[in-house]
PDB file of N, CA, C and O in Angstrom:
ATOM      1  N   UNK A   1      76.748  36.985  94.466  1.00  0.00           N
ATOM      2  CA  UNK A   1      76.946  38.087  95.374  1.00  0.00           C
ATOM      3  C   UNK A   1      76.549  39.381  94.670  1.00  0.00           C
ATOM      4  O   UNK A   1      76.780  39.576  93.476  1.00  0.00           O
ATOM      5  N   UNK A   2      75.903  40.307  95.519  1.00  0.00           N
ATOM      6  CA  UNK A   2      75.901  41.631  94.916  1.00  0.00           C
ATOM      7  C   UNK A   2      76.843  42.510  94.718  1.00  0.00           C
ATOM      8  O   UNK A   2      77.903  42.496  95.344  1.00  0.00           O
ATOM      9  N   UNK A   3      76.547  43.348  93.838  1.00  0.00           N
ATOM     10  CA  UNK A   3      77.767  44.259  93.287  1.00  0.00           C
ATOM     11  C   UNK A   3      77.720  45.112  94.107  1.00  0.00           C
ATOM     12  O   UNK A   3      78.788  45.690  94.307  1.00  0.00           O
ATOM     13  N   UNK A   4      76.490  45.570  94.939  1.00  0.00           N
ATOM     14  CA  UNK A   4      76.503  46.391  96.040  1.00  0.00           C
ATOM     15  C   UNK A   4      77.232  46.454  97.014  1.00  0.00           C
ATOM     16  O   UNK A   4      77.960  47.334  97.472  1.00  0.00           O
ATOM     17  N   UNK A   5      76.858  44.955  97.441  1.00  0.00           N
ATOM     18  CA  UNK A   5      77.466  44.789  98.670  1.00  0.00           C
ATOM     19  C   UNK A   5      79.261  44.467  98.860  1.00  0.00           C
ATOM     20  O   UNK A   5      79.856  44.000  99.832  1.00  0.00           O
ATOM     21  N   UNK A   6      79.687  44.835  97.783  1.00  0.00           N
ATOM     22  CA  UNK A   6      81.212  44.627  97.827  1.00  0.00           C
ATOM     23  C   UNK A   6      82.297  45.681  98.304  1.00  0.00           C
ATOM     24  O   UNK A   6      81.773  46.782  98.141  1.00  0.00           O
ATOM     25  N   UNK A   7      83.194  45.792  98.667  1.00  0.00           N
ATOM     26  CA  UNK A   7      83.710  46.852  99.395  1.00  0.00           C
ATOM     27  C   UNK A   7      84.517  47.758  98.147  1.00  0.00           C
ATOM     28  O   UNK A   7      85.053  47.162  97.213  1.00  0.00           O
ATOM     29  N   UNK A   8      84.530  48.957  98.231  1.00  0.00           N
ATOM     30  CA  UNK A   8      84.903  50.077  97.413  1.00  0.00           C
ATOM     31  C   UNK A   8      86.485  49.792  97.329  1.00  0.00           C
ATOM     32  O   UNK A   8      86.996  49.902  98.443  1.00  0.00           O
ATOM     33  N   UNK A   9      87.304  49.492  96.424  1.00  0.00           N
ATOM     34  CA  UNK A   9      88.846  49.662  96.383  1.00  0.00           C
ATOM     35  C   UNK A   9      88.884  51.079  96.492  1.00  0.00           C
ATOM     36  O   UNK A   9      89.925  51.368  97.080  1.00  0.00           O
ATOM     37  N   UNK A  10      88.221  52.118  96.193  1.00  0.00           N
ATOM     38  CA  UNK A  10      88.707  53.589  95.659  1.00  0.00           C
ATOM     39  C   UNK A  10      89.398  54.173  97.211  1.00  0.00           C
ATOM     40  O   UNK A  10      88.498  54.602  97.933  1.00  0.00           O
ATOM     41  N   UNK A  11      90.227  54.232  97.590  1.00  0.00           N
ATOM     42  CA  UNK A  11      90.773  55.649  99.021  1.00  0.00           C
ATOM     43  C   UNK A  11      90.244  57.100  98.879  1.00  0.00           C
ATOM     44  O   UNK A  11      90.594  57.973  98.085  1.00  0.00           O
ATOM     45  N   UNK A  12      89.734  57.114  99.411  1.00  0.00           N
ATOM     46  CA  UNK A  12      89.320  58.817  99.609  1.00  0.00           C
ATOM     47  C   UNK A  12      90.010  59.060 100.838  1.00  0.00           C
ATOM     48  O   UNK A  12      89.320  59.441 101.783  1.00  0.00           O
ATOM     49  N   UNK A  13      91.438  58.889 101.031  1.00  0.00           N
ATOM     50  CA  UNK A  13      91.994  59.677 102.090  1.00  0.00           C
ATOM     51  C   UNK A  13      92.275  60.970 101.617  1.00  0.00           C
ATOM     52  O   UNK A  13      92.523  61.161 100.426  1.00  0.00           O
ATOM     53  N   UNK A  14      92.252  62.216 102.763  1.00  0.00           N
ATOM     54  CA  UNK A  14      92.995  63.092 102.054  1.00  0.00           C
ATOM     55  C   UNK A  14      94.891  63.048 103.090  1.00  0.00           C
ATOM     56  O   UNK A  14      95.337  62.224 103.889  1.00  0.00           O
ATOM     57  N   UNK A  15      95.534  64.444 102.476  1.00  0.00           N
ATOM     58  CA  UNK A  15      96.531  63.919 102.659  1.00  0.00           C
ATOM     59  C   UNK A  15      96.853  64.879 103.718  1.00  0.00           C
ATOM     60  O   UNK A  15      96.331  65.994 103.696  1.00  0.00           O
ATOM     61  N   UNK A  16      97.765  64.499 104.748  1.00  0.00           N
ATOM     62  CA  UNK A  16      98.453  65.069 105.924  1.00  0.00           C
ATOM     63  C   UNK A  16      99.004  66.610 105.597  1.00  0.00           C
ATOM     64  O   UNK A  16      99.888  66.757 104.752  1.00  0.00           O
ATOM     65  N   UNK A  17      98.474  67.675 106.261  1.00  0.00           N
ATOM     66  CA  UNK A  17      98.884  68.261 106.653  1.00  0.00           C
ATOM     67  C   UNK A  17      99.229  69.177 108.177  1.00  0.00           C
ATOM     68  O   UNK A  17      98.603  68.929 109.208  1.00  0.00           O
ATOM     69  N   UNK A  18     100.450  70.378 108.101  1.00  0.00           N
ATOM     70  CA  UNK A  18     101.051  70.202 109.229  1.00  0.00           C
ATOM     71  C   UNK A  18     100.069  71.127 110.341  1.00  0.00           C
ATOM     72  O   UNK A  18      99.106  71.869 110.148  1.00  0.00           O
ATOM     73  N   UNK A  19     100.618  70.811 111.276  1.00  0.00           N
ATOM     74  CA  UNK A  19      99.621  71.526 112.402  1.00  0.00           C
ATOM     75  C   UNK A  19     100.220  72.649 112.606  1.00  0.00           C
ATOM     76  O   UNK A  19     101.439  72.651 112.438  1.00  0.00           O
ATOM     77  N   UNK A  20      99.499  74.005 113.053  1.00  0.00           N
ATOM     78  CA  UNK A  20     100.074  74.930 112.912  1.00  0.00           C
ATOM     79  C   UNK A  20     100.810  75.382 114.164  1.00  0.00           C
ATOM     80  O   UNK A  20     100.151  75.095 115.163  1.00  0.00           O
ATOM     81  N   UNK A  21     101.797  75.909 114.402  1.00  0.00           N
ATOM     82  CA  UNK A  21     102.646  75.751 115.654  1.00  0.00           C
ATOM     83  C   UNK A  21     103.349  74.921 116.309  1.00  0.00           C
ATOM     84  O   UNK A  21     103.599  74.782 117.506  1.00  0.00           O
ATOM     85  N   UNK A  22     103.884  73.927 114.578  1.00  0.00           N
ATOM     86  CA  UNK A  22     104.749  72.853 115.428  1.00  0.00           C
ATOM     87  C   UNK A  22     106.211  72.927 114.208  1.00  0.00           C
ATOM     88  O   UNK A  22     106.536  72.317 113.190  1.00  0.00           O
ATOM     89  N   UNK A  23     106.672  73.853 114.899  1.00  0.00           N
ATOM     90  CA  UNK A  23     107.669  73.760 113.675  1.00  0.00           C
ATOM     91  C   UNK A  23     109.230  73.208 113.904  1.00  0.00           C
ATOM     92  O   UNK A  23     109.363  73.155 115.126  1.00  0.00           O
ATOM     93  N   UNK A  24     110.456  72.778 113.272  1.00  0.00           N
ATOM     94  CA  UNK A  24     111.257  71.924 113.426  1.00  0.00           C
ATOM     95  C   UNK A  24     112.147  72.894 114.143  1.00  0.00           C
ATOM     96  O   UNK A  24     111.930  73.918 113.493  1.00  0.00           O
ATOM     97  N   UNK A  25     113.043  73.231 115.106  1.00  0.00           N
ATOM     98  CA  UNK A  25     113.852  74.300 115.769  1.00  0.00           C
ATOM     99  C   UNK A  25     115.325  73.567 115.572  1.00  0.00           C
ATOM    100  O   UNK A  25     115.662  72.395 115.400  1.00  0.00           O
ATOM    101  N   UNK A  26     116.069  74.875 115.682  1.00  0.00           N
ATOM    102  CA  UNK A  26     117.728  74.483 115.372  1.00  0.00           C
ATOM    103  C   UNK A  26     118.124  73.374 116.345  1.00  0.00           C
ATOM    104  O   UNK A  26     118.789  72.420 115.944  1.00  0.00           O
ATOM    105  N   UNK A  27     117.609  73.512 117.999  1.00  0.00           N
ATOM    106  CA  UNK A  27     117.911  72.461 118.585  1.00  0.00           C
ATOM    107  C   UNK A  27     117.344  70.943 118.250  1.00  0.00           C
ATOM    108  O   UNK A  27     118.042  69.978 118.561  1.00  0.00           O
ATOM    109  N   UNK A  28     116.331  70.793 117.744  1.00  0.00           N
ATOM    110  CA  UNK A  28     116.199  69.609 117.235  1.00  0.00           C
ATOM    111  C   UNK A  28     116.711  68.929 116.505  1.00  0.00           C
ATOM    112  O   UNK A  28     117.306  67.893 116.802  1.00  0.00           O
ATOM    113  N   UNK A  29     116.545  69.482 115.197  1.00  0.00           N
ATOM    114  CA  UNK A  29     117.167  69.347 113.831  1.00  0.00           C
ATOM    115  C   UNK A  29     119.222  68.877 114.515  1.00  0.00           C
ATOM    116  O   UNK A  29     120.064  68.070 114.120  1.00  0.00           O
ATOM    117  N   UNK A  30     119.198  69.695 115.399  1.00  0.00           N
ATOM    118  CA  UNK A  30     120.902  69.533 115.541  1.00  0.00           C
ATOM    119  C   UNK A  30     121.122  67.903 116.429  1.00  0.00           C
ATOM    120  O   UNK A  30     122.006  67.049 116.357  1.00  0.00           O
ATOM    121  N   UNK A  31     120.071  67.992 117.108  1.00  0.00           N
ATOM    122  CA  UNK A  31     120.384  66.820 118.030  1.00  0.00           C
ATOM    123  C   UNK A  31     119.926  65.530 116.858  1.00  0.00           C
ATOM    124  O   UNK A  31     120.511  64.447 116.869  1.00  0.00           O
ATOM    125  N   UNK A  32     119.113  65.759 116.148  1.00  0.00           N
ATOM    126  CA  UNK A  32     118.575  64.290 115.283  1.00  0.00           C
ATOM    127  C   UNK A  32     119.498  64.388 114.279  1.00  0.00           C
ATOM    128  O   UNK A  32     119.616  63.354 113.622  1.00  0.00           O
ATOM    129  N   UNK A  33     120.344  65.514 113.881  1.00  0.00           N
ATOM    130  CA  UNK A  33     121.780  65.254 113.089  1.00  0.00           C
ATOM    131  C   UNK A  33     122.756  64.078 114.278  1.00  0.00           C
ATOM    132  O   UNK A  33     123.168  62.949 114.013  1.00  0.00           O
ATOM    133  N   UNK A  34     122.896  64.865 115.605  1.00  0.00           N
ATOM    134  CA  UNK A  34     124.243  64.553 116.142  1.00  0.00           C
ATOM    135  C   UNK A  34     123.560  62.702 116.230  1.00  0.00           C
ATOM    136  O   UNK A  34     124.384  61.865 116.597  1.00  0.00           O
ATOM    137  N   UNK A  35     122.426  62.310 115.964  1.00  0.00           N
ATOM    138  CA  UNK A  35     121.627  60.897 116.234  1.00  0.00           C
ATOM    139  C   UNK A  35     122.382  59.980 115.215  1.00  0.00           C
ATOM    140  O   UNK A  35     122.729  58.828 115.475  1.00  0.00           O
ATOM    141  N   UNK A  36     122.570  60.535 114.186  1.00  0.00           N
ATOM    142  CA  UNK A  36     123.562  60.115 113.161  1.00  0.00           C
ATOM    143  C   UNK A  36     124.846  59.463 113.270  1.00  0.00           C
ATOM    144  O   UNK A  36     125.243  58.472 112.657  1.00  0.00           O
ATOM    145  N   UNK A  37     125.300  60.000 113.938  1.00  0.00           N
ATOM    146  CA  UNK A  37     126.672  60.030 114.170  1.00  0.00           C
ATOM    147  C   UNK A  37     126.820  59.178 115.671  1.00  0.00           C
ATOM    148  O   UNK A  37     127.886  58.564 115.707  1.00  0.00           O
ATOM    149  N   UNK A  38     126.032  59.020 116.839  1.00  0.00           N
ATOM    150  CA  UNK A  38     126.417  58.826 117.674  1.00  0.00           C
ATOM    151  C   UNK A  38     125.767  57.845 118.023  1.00  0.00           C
ATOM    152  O   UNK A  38     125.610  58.023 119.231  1.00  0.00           O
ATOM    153  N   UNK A  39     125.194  56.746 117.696  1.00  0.00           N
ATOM    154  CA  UNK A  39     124.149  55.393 117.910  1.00  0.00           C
ATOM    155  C   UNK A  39     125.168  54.476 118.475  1.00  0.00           C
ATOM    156  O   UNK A  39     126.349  54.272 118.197  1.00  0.00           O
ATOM    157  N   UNK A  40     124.338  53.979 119.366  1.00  0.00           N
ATOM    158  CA  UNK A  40     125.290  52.844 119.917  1.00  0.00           C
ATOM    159  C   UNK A  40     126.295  51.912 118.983  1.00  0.00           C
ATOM    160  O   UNK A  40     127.468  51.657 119.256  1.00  0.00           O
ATOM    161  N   UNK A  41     125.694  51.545 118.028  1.00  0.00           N
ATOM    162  CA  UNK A  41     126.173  50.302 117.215  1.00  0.00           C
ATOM    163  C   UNK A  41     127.708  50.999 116.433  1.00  0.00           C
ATOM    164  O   UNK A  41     128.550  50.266 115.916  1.00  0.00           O
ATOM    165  N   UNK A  42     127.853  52.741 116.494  1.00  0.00           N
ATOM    166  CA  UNK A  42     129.110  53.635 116.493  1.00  0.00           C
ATOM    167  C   UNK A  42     129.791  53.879 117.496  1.00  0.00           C
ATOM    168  O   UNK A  42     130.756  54.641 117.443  1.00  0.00           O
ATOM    169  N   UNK A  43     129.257  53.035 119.021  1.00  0.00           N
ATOM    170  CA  UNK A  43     130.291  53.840 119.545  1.00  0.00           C
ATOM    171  C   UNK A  43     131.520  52.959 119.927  1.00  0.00           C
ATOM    172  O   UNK A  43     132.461  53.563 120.441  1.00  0.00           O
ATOM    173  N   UNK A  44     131.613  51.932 119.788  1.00  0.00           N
ATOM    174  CA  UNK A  44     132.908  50.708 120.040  1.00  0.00           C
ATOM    175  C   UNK A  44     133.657  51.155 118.406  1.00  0.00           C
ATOM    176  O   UNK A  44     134.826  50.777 118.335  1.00  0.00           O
ATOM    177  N   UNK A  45     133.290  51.669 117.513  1.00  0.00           N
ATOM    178  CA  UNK A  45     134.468  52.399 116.097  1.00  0.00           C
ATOM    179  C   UNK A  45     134.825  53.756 117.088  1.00  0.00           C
ATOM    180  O   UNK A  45     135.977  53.817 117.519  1.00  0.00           O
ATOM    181  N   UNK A  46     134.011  54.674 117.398  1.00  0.00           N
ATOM    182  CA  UNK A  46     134.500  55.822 117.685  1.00  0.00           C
ATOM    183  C   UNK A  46     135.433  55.837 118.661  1.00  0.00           C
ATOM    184  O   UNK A  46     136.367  56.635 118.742  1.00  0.00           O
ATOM    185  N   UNK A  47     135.130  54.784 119.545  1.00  0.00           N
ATOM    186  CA  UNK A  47     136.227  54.566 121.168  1.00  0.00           C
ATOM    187  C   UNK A  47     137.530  54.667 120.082  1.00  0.00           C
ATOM    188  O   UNK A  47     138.205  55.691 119.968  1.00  0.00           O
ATOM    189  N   UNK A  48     137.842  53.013 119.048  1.00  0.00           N
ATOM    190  CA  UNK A  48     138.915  52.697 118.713  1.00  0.00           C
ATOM    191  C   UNK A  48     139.540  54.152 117.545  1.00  0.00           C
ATOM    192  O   UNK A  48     140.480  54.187 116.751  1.00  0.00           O
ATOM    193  N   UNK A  49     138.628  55.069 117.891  1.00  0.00           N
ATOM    194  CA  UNK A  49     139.134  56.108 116.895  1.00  0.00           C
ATOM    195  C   UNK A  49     139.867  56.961 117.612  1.00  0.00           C
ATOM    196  O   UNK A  49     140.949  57.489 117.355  1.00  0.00           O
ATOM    197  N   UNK A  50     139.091  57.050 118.631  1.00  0.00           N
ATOM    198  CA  UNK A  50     139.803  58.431 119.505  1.00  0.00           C
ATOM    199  C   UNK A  50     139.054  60.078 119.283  1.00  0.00           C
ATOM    200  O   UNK A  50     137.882  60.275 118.965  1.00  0.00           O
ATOM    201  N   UNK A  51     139.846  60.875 119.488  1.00  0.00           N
ATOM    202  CA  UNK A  51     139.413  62.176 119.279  1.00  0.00           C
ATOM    203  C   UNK A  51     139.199  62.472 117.832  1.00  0.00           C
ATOM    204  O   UNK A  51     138.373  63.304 117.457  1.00  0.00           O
ATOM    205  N   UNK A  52     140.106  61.643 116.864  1.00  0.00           N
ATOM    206  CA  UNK A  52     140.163  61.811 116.049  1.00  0.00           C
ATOM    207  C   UNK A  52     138.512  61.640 115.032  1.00  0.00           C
ATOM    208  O   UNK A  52     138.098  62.193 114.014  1.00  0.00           O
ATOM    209  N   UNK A  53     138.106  60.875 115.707  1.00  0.00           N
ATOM    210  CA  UNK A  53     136.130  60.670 115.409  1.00  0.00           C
ATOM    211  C   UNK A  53     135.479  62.339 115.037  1.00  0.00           C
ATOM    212  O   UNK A  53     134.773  62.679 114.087  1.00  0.00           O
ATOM    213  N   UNK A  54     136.046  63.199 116.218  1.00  0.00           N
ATOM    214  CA  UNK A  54     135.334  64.376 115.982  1.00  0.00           C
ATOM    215  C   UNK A  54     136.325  65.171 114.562  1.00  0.00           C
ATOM    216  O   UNK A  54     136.081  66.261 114.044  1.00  0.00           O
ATOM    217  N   UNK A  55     137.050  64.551 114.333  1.00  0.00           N
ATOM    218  CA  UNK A  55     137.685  65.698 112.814  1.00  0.00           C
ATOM    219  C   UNK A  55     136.378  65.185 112.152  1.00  0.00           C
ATOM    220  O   UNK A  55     135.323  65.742 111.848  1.00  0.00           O
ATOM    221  N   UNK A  56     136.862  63.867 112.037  1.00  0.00           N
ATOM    222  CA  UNK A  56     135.926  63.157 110.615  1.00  0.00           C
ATOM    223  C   UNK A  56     134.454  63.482 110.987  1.00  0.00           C
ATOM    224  O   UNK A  56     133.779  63.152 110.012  1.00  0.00           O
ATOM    225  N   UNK A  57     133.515  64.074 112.142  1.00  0.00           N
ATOM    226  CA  UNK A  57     132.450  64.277 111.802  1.00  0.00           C
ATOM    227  C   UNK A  57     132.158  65.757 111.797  1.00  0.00           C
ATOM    228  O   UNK A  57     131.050  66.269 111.953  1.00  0.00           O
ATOM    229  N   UNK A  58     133.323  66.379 111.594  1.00  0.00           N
ATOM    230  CA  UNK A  58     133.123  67.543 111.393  1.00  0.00           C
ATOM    231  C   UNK A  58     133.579  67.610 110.069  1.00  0.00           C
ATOM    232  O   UNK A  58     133.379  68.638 109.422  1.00  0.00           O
ATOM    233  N   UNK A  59     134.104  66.752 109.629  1.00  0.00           N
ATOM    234  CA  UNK A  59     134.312  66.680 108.292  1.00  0.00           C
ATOM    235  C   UNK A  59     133.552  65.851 107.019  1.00  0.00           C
ATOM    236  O   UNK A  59     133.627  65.919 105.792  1.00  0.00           O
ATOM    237  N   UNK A  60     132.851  65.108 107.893  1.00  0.00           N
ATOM    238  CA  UNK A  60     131.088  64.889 107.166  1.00  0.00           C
ATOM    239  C   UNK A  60     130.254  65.812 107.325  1.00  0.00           C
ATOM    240  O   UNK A  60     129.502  66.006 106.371  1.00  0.00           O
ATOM    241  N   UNK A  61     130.086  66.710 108.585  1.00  0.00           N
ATOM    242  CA  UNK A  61     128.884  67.612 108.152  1.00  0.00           C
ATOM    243  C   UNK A  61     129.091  68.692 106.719  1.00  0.00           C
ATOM    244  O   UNK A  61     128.249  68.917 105.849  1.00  0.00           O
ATOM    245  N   UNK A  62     130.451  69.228 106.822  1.00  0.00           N
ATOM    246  CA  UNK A  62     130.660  70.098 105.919  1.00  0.00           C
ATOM    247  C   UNK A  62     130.909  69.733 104.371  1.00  0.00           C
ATOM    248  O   UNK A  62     130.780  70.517 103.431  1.00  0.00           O
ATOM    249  N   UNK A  63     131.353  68.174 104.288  1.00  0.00           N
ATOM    250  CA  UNK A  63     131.210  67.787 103.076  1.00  0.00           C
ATOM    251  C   UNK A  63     130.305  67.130 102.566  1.00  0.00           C
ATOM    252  O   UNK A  63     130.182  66.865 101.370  1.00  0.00           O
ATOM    253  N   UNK A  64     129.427  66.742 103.679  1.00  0.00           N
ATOM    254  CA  UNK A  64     127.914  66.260 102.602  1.00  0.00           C
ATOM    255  C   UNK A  64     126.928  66.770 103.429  1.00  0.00           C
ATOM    256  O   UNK A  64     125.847  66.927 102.863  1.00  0.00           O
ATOM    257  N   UNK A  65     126.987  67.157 104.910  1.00  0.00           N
ATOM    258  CA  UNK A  65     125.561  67.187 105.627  1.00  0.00           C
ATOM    259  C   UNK A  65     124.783  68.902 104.699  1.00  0.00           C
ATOM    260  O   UNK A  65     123.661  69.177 104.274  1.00  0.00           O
ATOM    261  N   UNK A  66     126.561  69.917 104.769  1.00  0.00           N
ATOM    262  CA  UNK A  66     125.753  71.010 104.408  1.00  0.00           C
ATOM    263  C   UNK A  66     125.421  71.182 102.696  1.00  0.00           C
ATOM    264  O   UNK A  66     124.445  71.855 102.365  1.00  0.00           O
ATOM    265  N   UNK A  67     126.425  70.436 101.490  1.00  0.00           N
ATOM    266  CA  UNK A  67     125.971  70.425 100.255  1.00  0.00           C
ATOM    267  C   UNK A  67     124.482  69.904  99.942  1.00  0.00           C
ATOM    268  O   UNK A  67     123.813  70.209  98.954  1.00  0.00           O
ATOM    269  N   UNK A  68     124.078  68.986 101.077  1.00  0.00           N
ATOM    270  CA  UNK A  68     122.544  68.569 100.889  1.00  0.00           C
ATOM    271  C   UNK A  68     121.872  69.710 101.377  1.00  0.00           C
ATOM    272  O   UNK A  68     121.323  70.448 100.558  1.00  0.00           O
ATOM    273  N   UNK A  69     121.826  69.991 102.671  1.00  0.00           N
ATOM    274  CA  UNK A  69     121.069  71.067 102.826  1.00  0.00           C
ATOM    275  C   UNK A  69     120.976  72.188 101.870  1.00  0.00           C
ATOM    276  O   UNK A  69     119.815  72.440 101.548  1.00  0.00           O
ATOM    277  N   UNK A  70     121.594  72.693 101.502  1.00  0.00           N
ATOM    278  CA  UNK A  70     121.655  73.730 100.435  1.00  0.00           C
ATOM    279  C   UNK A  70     120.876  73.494  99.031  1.00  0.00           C
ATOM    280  O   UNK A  70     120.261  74.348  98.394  1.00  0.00           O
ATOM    281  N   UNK A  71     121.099  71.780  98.624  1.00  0.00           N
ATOM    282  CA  UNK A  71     120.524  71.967  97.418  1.00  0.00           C
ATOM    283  C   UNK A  71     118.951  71.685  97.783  1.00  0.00           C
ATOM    284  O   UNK A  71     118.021  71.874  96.999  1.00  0.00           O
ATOM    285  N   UNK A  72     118.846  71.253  98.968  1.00  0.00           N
ATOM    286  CA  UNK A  72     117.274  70.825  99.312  1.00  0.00           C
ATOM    287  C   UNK A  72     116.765  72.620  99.434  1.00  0.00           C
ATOM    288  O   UNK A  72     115.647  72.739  98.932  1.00  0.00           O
ATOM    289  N   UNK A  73     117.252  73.814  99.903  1.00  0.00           N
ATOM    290  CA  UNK A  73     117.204  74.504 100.443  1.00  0.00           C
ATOM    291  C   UNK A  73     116.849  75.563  98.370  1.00  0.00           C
ATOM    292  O   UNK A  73     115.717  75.872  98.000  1.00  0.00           O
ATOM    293  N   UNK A  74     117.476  75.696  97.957  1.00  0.00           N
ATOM    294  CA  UNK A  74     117.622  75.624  96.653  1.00  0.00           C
ATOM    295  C   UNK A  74     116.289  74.969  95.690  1.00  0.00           C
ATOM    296  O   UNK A  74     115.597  75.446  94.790  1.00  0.00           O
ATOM    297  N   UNK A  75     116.326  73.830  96.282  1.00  0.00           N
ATOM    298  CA  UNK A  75     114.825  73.011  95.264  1.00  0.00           C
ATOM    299  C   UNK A  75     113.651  73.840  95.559  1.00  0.00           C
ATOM    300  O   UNK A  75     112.866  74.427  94.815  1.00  0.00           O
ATOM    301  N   UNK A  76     113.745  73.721  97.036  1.00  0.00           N
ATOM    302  CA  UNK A  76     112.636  74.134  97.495  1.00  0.00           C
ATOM    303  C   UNK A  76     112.145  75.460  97.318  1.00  0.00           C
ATOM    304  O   UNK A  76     110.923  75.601  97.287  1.00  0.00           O
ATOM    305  N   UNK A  77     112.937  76.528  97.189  1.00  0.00           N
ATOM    306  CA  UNK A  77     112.297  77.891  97.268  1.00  0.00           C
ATOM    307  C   UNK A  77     111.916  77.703  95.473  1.00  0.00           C
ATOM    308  O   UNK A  77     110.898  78.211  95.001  1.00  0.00           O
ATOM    309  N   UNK A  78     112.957  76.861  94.576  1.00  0.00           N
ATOM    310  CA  UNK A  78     112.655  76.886  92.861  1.00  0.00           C
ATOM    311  C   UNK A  78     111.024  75.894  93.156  1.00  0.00           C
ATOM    312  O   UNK A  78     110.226  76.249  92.288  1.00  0.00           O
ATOM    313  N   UNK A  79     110.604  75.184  93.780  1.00  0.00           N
ATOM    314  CA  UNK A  79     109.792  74.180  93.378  1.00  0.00           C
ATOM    315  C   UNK A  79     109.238  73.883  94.654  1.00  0.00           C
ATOM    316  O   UNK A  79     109.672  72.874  95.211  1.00  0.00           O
ATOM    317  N   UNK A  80     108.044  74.806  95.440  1.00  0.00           N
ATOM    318  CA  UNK A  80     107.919  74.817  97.189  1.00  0.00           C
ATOM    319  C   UNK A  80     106.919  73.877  97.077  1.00  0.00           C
ATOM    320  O   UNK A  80     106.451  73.697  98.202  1.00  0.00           O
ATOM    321  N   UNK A  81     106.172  72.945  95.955  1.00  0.00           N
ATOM    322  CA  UNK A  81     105.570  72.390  95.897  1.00  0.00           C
ATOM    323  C   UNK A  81     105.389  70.728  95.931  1.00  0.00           C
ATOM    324  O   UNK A  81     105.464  69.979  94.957  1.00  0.00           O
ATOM    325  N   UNK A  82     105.123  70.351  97.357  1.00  0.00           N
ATOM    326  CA  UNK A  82     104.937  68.548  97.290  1.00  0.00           C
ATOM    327  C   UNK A  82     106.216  68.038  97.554  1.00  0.00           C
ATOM    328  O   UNK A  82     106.368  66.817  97.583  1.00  0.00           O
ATOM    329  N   UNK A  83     107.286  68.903  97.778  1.00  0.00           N
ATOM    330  CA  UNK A  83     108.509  68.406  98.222  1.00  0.00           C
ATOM    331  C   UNK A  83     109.522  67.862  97.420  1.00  0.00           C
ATOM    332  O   UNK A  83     109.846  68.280  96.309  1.00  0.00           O
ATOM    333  N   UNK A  84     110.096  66.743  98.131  1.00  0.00           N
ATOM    334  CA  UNK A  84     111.115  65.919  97.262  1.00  0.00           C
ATOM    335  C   UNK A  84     110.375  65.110  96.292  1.00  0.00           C
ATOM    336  O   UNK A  84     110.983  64.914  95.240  1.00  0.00           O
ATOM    337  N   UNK A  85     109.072  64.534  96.406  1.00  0.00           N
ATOM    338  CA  UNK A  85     108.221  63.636  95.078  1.00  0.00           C
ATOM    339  C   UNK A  85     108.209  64.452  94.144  1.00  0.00           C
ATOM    340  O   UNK A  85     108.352  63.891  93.057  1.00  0.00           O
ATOM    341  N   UNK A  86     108.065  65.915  94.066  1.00  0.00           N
ATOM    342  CA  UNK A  86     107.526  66.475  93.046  1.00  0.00           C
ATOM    343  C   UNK A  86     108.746  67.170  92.214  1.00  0.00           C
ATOM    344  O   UNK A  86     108.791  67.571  91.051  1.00  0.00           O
ATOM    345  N   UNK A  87     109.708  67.157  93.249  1.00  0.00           N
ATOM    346  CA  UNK A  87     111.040  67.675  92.570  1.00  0.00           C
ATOM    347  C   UNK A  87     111.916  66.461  91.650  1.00  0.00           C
ATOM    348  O   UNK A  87     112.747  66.777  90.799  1.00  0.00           O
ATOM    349  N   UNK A  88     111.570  65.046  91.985  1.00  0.00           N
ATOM    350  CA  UNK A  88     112.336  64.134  91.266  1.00  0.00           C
ATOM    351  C   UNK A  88     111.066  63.601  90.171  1.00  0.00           C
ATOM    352  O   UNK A  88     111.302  62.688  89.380  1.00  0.00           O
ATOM    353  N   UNK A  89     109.665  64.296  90.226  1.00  0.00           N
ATOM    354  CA  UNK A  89     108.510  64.263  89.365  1.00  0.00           C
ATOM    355  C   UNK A  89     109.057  65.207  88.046  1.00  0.00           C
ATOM    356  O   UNK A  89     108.740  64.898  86.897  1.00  0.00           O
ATOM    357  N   UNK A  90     109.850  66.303  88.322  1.00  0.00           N
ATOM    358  CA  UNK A  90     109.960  67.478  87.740  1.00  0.00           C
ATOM    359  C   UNK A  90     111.373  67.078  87.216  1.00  0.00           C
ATOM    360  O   UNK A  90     111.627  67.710  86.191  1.00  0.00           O
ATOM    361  N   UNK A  91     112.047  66.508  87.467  1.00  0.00           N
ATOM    362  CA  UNK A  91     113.297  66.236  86.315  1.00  0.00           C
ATOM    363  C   UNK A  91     112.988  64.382  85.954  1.00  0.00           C
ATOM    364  O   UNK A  91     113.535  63.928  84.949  1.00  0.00           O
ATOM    365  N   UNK A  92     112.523  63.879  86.418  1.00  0.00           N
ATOM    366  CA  UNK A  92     112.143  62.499  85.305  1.00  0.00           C
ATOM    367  C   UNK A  92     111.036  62.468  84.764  1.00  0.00           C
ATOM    368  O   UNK A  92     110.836  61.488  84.047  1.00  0.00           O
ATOM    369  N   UNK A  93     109.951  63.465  84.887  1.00  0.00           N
ATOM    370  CA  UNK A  93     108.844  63.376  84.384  1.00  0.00           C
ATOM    371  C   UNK A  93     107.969  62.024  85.199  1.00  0.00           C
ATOM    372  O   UNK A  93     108.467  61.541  86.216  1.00  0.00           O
ATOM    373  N   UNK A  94     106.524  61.437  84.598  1.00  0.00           N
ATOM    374  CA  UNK A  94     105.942  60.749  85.687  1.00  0.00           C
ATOM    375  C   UNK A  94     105.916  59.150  84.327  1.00  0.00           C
ATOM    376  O   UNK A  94     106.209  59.194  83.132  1.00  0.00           O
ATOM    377  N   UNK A  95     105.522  58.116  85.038  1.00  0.00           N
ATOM    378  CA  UNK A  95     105.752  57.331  83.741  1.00  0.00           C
ATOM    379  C   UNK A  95     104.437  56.811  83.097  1.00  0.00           C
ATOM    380  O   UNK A  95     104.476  56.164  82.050  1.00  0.00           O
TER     381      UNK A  95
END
């Protein structure tokens, strides 16, 4: 067989970027949070919970939903570059 005729392993994709005028809004972001919390396969626990469901998810957003946001919020303005790969690139180094 020829060496020619063999197919290239190399990717020359380039990489995704965003389109301009499509950006994430508080109502979204809030409803694909509340998606979290409210999936069918939760709602026969939440029935047997009661009202009491809404302490505890008001008491997950504030104890982990907003400490994440903040430190993502935090990385990002220290390191606006490539995201979360480049921020866990930047404290383990690459191997």
């Amino acid at each position: 067989m020829d060496q020619d005729s063999q197919p290239s392993l190399i990717c020359s994709a380039t990489p995704a970027t965003p389109s301009s005028g499509q950006n994430l809004g508080i109502v979204t972001l809030t409803m694909m949070t509340a998606a979290l919390f409210f999936t069918l396969r939760n709602m026969p626990m939440m029935a047997a919970t009661g009202l009491q469901m809404i302490f505890f998810n008001i008491v997950t957003v504030f104890a982990f939903l907003v400490p994440i946001a903040l430190v993502a919020a935090e990385l990002a303005t220290t390191w606006p570059k490539n995201g979360v790969f480049h921020w866990v690139e930047e404290a383990y180094g690459t191997q």
